[in-house]
DSSP file (Angstrom, degrees, kcal/mol; ACC not computed):
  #  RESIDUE AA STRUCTURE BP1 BP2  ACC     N-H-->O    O-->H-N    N-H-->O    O-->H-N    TCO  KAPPA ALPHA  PHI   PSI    X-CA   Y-CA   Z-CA
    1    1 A X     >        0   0    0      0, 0.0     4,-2.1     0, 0.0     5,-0.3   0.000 360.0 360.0 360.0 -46.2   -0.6   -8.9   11.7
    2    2 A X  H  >  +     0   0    0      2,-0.2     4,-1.4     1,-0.2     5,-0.4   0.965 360.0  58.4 -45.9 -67.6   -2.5   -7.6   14.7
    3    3 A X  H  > S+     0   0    0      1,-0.3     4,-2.8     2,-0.2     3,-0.4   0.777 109.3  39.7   5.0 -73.7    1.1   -7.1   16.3
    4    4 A X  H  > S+     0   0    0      1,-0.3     4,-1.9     2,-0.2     5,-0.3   0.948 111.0  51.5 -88.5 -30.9    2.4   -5.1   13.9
    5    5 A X  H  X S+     0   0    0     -4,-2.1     4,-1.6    -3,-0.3    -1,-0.3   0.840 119.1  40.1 -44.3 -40.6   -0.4   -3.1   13.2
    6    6 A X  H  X S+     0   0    0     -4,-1.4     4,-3.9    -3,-0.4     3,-0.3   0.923 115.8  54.9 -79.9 -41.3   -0.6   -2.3   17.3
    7    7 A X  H  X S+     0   0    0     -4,-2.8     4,-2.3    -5,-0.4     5,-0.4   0.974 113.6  37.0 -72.4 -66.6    3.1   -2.2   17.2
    8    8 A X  H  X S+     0   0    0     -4,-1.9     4,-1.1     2,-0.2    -1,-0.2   0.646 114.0  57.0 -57.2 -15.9    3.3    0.8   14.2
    9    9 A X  H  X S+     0   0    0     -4,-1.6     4,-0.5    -5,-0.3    -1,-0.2   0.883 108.4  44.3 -69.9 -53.3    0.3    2.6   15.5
   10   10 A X  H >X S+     0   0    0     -4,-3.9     3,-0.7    -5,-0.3     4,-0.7   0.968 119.3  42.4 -59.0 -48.6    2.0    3.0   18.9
   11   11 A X  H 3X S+     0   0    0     -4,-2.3     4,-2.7     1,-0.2    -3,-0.2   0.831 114.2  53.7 -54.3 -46.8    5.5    4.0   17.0
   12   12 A X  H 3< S+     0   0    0     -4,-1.1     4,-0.4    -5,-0.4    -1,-0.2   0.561 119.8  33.3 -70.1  -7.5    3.3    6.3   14.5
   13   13 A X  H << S+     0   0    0     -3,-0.7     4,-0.3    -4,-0.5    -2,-0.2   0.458 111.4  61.5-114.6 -24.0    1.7    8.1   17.7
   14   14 A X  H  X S+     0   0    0     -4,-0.7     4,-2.3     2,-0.2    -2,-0.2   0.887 111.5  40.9 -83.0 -55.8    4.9    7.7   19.6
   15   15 A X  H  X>S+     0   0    0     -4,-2.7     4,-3.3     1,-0.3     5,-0.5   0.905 111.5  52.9 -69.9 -37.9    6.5   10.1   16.7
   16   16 A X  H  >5S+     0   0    0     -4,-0.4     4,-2.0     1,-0.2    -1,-0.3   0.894 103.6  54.1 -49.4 -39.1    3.8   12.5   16.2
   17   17 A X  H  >5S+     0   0    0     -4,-0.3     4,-1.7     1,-0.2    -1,-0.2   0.823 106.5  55.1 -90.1 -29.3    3.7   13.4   19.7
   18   18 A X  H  X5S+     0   0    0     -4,-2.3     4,-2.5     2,-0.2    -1,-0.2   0.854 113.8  41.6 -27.6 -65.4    7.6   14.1   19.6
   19   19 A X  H  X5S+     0   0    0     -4,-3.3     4,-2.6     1,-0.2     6,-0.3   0.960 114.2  49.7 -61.0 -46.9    7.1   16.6   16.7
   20   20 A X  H  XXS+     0   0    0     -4,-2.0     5,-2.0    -5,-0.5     4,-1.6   0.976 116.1  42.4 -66.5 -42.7    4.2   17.9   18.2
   21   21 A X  H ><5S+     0   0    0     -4,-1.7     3,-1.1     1,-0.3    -1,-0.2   0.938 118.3  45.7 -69.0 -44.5    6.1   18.4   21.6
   22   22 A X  H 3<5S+     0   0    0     -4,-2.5    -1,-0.3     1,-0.3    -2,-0.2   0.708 110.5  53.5 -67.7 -38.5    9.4   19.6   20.0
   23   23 A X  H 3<5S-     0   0    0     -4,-2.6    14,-0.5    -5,-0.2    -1,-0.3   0.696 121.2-103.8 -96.8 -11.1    7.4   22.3   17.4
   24   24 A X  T <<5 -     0   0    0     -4,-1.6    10,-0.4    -3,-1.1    -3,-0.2   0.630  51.1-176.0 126.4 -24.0    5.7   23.8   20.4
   25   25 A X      < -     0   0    0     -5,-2.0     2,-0.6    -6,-0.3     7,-0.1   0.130  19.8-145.0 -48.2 168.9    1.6   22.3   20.4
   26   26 A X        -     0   0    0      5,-0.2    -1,-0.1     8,-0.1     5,-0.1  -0.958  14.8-148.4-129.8 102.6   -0.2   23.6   22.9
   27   27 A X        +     0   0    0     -2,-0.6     5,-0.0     3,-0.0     4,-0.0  -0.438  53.5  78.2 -82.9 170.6   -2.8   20.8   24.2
   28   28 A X  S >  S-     0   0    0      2,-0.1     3,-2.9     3,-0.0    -2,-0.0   0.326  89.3 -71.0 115.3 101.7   -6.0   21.8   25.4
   29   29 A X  T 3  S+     0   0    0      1,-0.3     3,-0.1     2,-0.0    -2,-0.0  -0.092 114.6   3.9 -51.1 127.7   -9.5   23.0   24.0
   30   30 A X  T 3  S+     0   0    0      1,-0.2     2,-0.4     0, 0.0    -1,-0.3   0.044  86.4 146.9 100.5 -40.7   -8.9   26.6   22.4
   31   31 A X    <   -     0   0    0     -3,-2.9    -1,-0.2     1,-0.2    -5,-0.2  -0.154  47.4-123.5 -76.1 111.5   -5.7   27.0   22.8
   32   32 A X        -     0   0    0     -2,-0.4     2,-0.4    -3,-0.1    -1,-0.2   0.021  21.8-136.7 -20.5 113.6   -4.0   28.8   20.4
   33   33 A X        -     0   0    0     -8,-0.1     5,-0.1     2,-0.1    -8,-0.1  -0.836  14.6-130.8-106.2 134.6   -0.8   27.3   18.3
   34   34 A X     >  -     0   0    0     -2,-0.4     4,-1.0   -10,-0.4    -8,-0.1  -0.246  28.4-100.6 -54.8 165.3    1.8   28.9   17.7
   35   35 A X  H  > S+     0   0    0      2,-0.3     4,-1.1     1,-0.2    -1,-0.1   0.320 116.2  49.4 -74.6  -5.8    3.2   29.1   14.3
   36   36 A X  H  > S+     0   0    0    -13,-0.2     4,-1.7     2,-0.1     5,-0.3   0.761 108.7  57.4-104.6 -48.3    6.1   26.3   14.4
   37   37 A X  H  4 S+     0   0    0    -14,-0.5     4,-0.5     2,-0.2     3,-0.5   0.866 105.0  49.2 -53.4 -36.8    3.6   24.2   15.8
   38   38 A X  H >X S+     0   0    0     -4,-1.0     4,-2.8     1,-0.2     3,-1.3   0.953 119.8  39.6  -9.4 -67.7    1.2   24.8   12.4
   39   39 A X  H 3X S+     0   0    0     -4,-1.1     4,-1.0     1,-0.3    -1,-0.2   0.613 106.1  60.8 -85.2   5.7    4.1   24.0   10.3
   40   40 A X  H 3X S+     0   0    0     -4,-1.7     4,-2.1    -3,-0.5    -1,-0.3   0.621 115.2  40.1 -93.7 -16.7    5.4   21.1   12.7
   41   41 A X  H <> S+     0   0    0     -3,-1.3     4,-1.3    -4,-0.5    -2,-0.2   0.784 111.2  54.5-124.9 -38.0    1.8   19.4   11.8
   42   42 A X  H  X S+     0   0    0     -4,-2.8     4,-2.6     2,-0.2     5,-0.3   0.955 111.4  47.8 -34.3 -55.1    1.9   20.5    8.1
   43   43 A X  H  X S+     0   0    0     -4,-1.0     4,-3.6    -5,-0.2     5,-0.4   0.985 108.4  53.0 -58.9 -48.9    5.4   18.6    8.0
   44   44 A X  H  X S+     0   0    0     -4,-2.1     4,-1.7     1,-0.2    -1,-0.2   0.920 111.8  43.4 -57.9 -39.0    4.0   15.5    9.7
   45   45 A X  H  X S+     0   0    0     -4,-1.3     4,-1.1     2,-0.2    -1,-0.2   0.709 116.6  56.4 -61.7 -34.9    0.9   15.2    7.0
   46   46 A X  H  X S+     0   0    0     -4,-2.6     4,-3.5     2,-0.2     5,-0.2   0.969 109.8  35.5 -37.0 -78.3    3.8   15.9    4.3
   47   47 A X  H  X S+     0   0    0     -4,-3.6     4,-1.3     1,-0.3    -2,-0.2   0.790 117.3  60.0 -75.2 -18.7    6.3   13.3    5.0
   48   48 A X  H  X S+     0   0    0     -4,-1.7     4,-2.2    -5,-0.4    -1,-0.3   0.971 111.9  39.4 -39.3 -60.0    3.1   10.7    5.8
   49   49 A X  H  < S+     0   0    0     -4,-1.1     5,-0.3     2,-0.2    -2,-0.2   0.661 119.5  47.6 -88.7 -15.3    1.9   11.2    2.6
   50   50 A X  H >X S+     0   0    0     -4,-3.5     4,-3.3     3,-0.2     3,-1.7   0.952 112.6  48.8 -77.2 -55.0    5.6   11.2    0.8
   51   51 A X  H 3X S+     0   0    0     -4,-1.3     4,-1.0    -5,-0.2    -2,-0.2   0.806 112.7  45.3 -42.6 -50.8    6.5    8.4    2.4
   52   52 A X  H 3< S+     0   0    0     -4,-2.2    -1,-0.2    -5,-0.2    -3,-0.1   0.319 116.4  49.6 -74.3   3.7    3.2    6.3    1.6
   53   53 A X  H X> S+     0   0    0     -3,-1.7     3,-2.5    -5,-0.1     4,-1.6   0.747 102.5  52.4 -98.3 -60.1    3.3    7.4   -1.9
   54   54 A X  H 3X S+     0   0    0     -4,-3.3     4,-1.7     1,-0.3    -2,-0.2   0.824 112.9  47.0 -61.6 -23.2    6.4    6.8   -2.7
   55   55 A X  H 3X S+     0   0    0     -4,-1.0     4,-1.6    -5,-0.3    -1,-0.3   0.820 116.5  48.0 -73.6 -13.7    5.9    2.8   -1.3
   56   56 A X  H <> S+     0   0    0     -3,-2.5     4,-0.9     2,-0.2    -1,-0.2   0.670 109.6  47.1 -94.5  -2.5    3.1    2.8   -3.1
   57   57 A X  H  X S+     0   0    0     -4,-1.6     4,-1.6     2,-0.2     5,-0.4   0.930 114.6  48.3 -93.3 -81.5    4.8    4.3   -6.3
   58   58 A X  H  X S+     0   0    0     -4,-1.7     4,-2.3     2,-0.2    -2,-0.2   0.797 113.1  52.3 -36.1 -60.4    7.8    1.6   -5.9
   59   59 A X  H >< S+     0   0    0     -4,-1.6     3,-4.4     2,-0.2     4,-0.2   0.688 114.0  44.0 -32.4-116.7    4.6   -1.4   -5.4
   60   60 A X  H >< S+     0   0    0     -4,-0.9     3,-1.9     1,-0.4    -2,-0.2   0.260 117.6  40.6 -64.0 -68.8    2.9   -0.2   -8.6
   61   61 A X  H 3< S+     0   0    0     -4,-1.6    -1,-0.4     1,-0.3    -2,-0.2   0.754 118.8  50.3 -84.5 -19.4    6.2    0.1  -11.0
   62   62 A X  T << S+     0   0    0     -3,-4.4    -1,-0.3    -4,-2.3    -2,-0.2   0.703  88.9  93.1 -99.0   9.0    7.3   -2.8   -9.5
   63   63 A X    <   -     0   0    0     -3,-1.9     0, 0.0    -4,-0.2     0, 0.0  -0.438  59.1-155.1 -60.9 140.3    3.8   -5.2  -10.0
   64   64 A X        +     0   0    0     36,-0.1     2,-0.6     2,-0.1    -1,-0.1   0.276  52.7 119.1-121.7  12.0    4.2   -7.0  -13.2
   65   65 A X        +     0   0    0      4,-0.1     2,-0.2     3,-0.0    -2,-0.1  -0.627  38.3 177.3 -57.0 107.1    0.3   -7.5  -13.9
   66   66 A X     >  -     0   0    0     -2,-0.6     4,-1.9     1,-0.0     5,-0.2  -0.528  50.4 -99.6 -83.2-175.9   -1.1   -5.7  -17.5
   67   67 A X  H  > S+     0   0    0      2,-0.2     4,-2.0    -2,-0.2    -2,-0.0   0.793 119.8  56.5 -81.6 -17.0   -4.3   -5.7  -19.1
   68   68 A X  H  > S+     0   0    0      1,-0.2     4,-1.4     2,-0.2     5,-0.4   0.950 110.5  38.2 -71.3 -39.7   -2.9   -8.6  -21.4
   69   69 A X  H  > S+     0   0    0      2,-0.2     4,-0.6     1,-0.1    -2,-0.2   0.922 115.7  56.2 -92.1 -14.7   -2.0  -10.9  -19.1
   70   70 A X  H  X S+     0   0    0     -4,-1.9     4,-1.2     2,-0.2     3,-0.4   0.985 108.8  54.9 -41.2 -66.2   -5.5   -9.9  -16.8
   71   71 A X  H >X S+     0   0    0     -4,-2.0     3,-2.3     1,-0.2     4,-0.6   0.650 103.7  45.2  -0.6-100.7   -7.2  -10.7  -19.8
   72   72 A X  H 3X S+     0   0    0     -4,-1.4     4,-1.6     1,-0.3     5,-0.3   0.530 112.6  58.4 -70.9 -15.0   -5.7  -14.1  -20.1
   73   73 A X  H 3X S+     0   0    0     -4,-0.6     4,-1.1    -3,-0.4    -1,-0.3   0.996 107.2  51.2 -65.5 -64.8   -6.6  -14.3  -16.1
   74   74 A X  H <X S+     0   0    0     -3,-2.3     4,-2.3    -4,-1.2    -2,-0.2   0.749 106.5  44.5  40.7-117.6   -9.6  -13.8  -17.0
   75   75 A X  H  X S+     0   0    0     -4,-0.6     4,-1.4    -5,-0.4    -2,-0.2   0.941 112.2  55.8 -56.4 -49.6  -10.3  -16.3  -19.8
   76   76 A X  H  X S+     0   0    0     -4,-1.6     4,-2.1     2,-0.2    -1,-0.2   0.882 105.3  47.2 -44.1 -46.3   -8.7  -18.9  -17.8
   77   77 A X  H  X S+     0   0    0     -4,-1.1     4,-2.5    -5,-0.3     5,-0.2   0.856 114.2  50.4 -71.3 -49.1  -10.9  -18.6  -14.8
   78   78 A X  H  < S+     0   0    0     -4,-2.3     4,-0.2     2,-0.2    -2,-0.2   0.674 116.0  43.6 -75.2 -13.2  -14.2  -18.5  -17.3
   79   79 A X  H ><>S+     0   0    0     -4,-1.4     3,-3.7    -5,-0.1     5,-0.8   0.871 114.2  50.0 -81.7 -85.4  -12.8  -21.7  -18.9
   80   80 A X  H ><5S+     0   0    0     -4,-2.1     3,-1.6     1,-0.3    -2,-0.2   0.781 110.4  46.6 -40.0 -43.9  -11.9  -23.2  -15.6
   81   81 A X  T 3<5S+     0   0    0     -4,-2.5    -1,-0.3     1,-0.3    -3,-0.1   0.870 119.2  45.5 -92.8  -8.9  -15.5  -22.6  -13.9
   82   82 A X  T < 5S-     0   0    0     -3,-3.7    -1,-0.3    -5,-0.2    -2,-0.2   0.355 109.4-131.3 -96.1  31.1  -17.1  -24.0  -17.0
   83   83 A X  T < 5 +     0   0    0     -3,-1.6     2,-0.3    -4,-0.4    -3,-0.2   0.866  44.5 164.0  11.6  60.1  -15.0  -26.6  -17.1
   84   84 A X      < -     0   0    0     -5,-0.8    -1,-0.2    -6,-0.1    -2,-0.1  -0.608  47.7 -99.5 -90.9 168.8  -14.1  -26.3  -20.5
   85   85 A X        -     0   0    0     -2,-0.3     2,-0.4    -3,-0.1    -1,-0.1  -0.114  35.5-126.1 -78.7 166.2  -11.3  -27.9  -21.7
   86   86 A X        -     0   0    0     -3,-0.1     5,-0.1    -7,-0.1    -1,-0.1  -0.969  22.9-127.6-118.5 130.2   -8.2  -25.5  -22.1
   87   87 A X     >  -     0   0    0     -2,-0.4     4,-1.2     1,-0.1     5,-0.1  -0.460  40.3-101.8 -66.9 164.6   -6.1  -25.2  -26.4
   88   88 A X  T  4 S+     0   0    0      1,-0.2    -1,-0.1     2,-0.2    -2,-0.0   0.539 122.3  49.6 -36.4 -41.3   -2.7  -25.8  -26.0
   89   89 A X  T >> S+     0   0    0      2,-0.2     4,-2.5     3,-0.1     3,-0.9   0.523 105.7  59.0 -88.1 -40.0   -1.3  -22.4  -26.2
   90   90 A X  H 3> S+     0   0    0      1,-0.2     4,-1.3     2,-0.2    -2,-0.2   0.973 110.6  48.9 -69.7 -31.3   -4.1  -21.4  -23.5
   91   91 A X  H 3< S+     0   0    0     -4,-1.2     4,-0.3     1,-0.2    -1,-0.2   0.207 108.2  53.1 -87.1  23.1   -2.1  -24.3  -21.3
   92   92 A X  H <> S+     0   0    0     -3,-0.9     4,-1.0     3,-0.1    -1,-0.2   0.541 111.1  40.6-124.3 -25.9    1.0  -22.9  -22.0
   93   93 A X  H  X S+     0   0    0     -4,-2.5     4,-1.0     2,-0.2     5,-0.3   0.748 105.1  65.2 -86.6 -12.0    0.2  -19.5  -20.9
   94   94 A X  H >X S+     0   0    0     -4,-1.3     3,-4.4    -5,-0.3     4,-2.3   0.951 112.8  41.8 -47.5 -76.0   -1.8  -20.8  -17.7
   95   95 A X  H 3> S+     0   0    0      1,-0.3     4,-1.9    -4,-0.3     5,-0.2   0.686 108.1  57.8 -39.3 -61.6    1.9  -22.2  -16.7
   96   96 A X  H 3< S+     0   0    0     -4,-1.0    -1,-0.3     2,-0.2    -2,-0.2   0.575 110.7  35.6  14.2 -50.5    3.5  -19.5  -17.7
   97   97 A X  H XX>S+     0   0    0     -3,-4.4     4,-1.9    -4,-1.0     5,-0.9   0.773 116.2  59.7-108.3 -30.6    1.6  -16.8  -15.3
   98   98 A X  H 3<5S+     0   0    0     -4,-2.3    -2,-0.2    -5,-0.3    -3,-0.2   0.898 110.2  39.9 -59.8 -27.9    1.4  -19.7  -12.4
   99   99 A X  T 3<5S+     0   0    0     -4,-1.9    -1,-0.2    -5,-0.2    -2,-0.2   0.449 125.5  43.5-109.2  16.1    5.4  -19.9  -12.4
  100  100 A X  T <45S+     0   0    0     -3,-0.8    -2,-0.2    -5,-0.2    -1,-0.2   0.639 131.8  12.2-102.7 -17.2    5.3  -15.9  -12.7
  101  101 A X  T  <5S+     0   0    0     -4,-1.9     2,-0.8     1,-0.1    -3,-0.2   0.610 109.1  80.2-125.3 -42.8    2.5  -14.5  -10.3
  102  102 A X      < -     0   0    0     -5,-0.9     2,-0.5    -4,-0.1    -1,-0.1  -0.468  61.5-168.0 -94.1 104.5    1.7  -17.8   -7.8
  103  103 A X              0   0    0     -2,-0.8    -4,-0.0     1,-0.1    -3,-0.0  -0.756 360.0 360.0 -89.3 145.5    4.5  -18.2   -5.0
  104  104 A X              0   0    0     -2,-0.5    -1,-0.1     0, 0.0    -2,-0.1   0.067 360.0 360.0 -88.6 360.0    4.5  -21.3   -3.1
């Protein structure tokens, strides 16, 4: 995980500095930017934030958790750490959300 983290930081730093070079930045305390450099750093904060919405928009619609089956998550968990006994129908949805949510 460190890896990639290191690895996309360098790539994400790699690209900025591309844009930045290409629109025009000016390095250097003070220094004035010109106006394609502005929008070259507008663009980059754009497509960051489209780009990490929209995976996170694609995650979300594709998550199959509701508030019913959290509930039942829930209940289960508060049965289980008083070790009560679980009805029939409560062990039939346990199984049920283990062979839908819990990969192996």
């Amino acid at each position: 995980m460190t890896l990639i983290r290191k690895i996309s930081s360098a790539i994400a730093a790699s690209v900025i500095g591309y844009v930045l070079t290409l629109t025009g930045y000016r390095s250097g305390e003070g220094a004035a930017q010109p106006e394609t450099a502005v929008w070259g750093i507008r663009l980059i904060i754009f497509l960051a934030f489209f780009v990490l919405m929209g995976i996170a928009y694609f995650v979300s619609w594709s998550f199959k958790l509701t508030p019913k089956v959290s509930q039942m998550v829930k209940l289960l968990n508060d049965k289980h750490s008083l070790g009560q006994e679980l009805t029939p129908e409560e062990k039939v949805e346990e199984d049920k959300i283990i062979k839908e949510f819990v990969h192996k």
